[in-house]
C-alpha positions in Angstrom: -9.2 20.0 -10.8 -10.7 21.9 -13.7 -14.5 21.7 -13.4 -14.5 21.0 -17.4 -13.8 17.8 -16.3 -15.9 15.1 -17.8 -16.4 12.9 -15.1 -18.2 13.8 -11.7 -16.8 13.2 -8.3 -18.4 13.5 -5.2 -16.2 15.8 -2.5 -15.1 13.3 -0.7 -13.9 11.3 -3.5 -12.2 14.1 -5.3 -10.2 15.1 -2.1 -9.0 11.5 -1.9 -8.4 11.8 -5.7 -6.5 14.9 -5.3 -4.7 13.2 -2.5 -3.5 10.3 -4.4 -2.5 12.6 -7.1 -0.2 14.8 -5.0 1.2 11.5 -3.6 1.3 10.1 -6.9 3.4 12.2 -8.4 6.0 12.5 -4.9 7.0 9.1 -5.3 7.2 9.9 -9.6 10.0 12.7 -8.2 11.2 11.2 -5.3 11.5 7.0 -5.7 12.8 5.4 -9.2 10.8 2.7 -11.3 12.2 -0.8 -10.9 11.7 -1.3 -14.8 13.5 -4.5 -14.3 10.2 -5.6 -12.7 7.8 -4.4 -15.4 9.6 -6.0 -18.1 9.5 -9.3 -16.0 5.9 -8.8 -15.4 5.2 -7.6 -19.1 4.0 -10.7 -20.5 1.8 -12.0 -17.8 0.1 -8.6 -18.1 -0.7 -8.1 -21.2 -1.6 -12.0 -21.5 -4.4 -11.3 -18.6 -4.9 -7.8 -18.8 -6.5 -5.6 -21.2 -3.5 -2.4 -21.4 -6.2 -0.1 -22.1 -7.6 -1.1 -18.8 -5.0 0.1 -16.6 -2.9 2.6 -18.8 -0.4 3.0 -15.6 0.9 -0.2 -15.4 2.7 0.2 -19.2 3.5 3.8 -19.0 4.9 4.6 -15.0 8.3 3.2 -16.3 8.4 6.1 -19.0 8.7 8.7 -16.1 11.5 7.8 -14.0 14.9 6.3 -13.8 16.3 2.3 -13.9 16.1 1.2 -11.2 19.1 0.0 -9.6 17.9 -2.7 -7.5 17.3 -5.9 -9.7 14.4 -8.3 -8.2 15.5 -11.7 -7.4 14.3 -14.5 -9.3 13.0 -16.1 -6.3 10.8 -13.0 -5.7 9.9 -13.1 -9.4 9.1 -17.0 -9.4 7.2 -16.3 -6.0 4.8 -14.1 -7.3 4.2 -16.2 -10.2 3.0 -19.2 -7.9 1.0 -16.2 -5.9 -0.6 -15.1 -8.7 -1.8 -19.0 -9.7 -3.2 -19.4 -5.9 -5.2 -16.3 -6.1 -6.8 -17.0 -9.3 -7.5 -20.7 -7.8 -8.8 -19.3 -4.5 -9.9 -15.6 -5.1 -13.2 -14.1 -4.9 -16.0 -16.0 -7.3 -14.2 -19.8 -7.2 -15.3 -22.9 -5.9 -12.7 -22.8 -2.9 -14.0 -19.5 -2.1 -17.2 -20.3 -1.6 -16.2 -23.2 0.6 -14.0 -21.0 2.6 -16.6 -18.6 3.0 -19.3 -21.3 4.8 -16.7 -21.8 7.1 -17.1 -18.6 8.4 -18.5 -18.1 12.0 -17.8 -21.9 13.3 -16.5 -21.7 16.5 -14.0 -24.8 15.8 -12.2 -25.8 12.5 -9.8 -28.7 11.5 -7.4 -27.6 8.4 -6.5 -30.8 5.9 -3.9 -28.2 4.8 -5.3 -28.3 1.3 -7.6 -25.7 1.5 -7.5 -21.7 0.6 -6.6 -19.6 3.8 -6.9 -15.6 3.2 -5.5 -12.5 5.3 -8.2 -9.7 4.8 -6.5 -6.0 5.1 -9.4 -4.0 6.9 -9.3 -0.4 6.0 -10.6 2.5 8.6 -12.6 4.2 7.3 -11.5 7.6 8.9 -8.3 8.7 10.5 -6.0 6.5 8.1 -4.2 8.5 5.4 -3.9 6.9 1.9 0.4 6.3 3.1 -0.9 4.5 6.0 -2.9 2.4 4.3 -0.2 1.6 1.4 2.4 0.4 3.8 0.0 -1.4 5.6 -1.1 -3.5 2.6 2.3 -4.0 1.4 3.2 -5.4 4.7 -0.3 -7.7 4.3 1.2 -8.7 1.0 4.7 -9.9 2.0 3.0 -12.0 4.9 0.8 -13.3 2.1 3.4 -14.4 -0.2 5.3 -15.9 3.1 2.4 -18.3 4.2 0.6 -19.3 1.1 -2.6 -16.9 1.8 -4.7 -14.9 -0.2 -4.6 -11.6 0.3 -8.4 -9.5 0.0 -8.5 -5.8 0.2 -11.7 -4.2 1.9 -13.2 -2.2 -0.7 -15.2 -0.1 1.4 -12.4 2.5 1.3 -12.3 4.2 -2.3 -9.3 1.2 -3.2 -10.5 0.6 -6.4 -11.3 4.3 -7.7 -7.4 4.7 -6.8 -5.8 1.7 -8.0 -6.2 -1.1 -10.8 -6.4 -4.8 -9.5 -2.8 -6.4 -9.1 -3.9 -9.8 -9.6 -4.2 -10.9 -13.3 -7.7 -12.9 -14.1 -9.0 -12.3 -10.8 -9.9 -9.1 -8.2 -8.2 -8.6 -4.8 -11.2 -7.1 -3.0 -13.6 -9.2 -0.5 -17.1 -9.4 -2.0 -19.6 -6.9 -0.7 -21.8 -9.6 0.0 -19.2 -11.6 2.3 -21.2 -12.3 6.1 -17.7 -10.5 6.9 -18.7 -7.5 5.4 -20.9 -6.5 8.7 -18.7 -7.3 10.9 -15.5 -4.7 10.1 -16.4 -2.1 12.1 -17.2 -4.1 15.3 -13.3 -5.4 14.9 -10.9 -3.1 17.9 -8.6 -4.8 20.5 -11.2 -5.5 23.1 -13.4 -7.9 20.0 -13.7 -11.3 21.5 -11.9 -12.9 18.4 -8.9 -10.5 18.3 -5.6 -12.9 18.8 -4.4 -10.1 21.6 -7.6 -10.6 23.5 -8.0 -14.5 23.0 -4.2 -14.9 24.0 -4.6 -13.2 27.4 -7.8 -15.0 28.4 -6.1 -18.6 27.0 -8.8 -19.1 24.3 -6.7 -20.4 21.4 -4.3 -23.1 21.0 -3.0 -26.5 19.2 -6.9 -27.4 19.2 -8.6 -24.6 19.4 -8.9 -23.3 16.1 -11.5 -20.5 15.4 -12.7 -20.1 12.1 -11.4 -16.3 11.8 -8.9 -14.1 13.6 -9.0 -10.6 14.5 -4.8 -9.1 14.5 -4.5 -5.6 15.8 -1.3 -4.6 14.2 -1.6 -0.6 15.0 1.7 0.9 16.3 -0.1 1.0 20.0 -0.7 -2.5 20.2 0.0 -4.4 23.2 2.1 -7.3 24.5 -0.3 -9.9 23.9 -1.0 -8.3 19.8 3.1 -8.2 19.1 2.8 -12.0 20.4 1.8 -12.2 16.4 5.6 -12.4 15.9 6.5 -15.1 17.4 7.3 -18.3 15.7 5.7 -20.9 18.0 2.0 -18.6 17.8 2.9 -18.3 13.7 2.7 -22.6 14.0 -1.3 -22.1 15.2 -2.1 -18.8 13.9 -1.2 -20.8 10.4 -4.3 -23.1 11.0 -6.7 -20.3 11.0 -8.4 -20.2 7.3 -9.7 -16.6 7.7 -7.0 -13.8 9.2 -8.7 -10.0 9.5 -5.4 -7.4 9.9 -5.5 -3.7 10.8 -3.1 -1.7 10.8 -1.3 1.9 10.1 2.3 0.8 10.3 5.1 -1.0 8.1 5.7 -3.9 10.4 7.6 -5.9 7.6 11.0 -5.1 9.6 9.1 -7.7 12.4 8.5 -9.8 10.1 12.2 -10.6 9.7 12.3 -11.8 13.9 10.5 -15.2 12.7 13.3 -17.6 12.2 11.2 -19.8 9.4 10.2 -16.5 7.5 13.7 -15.2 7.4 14.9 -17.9 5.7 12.2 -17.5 2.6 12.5 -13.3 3.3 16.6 -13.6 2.8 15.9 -15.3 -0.9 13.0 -13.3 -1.9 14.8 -9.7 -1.1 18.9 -10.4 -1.2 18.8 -6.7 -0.2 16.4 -5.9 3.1 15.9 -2.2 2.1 14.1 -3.1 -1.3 11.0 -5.1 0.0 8.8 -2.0 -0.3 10.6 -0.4 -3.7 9.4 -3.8 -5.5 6.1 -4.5 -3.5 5.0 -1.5 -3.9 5.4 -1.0 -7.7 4.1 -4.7 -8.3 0.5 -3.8 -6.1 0.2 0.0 -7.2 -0.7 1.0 -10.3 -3.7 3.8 -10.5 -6.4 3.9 -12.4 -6.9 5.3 -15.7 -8.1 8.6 -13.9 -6.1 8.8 -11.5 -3.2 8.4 -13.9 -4.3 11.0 -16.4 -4.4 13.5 -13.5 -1.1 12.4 -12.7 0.6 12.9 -16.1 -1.5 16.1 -16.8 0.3 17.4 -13.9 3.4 16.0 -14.1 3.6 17.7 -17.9 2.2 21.3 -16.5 4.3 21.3 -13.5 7.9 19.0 -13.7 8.3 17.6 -17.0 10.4 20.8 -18.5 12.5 20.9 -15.0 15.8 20.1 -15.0 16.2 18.8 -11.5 13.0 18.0 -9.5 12.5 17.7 -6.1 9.6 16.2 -3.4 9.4 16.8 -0.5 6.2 15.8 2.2 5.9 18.2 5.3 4.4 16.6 8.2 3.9 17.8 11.9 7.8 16.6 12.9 9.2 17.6 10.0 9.2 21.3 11.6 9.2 20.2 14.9 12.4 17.8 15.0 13.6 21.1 12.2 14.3 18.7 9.2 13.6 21.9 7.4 14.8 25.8 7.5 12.6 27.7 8.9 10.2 30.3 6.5 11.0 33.7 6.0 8.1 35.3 4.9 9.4 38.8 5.2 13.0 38.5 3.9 13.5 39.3 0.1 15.8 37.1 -1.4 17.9 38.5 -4.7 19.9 36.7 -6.6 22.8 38.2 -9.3 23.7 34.3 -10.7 22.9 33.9 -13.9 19.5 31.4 -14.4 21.2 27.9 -15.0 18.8 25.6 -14.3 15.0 25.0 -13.3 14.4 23.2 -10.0 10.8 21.9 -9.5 10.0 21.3 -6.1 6.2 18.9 -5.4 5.4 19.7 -1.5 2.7 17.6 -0.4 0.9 17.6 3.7 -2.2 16.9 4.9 -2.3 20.7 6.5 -2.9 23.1 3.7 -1.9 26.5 5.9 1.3 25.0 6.7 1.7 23.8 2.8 0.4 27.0 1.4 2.8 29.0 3.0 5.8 27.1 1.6 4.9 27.6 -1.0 4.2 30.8 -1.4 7.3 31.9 0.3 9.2 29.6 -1.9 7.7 31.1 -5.4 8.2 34.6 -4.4 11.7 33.9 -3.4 13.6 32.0 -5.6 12.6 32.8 -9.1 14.9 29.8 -10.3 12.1 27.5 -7.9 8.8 26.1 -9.8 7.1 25.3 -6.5 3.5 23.6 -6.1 1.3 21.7 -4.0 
């Protein structure tokens, strides 16, 4: 980033920043805009939401494809009646409120009127911004399939990377929540973590804790994958407060509970596409994140003819999903320049990244590569 810049970030911020950026602009290259979506959403938007606000939301479409997976109206209808529950139960209402004093009782009885929430907790190191995307999206379908409210933690930097989904209302749990204290002491030996209260028989029918702790990282154990299971679903719905962490896309589990495949079938015709409209109906970034985006996008791809993204990570070289790097080898090349090829690589190791890219720039003159 330029340092004429005129806003100041701090170093870890602009590293995330620069992160989300890189990222960003991979799925801009790589994945296609479901612009059916958009124009669906369009109106409920700009009826809610101030355009100026959140600039990506109107413009992403302008930078790739159609789409050519078409949302089903169920899924459209769906998060219609999802966004009217949120702005009934979210942060700052009545219901809320009540929801909130609830917290800490031991024992709860649920008139099955009231709001119930799942809280996606955020680490707040050793969780890489892709982690925590999937994660949220899977959050977000389990929402949508048991009428809950889905809160973000905001302790991570959430909301200097992305605008608020939710039209009229926010998706992050109040700093001032009595859970707020608490997220750190959450790991699969806390007394309240559905694993741990499984094993030692402390929850059932009529013994219904006020919160839930769900370990949902990809070592979890027996007793922590027992989340899948359609009988424990029947209690685990009583619970008003659910607290999930995770790093993984578990939404292909989700699919093994009889009663959610039913709604999951209608909502998402096609299984592949629960992430390609999920995630463009959650992620949009914010204004600055987005004007680093298309400041890059016009330096680096927008003249290309073809573009290309690729993400290097450590099995991408060890399982050889890629040719190896020749750094020594000159490459010449007698074919008459045709066309431009941008290539985005992006990876979490800059020597590995760095010398990519530099082999790839210095040997292919047809190549536009950049990190």
């Amino acid at each position: 980033m330029k340092r004429t810049m005129p806003f100041i970030i701090s170093g870890m911020m602009k590293l995330t920043i620069g992160i989300t950026t890189c990222l960003l602009l991979l799925c801009l290259v790589i994945l296609q805009e479901s612009s059916n979506i958009f124009n669906l959403h369009k109106s409920v938007f700009i009826a809610e939401l101030d355009e100026d606000s959140c600039l990506s939301r109107y413009q992403s479409y302008l930078y790739r494809k159609t789409s050519p997976y078409k949302p089903s109206q169920h899924l459209i209808s769906k998060l219609r009646r999802y966004e009217m529950l949120h702005k009934r139960c979210g942060p700052g209402t009545e219901a809320y409120k009540s929801a909130t004093e609830k917290l800490g009782h031991n024992h709860v009885s649920n008139s099955g009127d009231e709001c119930r929430y799942v809280l996606c907790v955020s680490p707040l190191s050793g969780l890489g911004l892709g982690n925590r995307m999937i994660s949220m999206v899977s959050v977000f379908l389990y929402a949508l399939l048991t009428e809950r409210i889905m809160l973000v933690d905001q302790r991570s930097d959430t909301s200097d990377l992305f605008c608020g989904p939710f039209p009229g209302t926010s998706w992050f749990l109040p700093l001032d929540s009595p859970l707020m204290d608490q997220l750190d002491s959450f790991n699969r030996e806390y007394s309240r973590c559905y694993g741990t209260m499984l094993k030692n028989h402390c929850i059932n029918s009529t013994t219904i804790p006020s919160q839930l702790y769900l370990y949902l990282f990809h070592d979890y154990g027996d007793h922590d994958q027992m989340f899948f299971c359609e009988d424990k679903q029947m209690i685990i719905g009583k619970v008003p407060w659910l607290l999930a962490k995770s790093n993984q896309y578990f939404v292909p589990s989700l699919w093994l509970i009889p009663s959610f495949q039913t709604k999951l079938i209608k909502l998402f015709p096609q299984k592949d596409t629960v992430f390609h409209h999920l995630s463009r109906y959650l992620f949009h970034p914010t204004n600055q994140v987005w004007g680093m985006v298309t400041r890059s996008y016009t330096a680096y791809l927008s003249r290309a003819d073809e573009r290309l993204g690729i993400q290097i990570v450590a099995c991408t070289q060890r399982e050889k999903l890629l040719p190896e790097v020749d750094t020594h080898e000159k490459v010449t090349t007698t074919e008459k320049p045709s066309k431009l090829k941008a290539v985005l690589f992006t990876s979490q190791v800059k020597k590995r990244i760095s010398r990519v890219t530099r082999s790839c720039t210095t040997k292919r003159p047809l190549l536009r590569c950049f990190s």
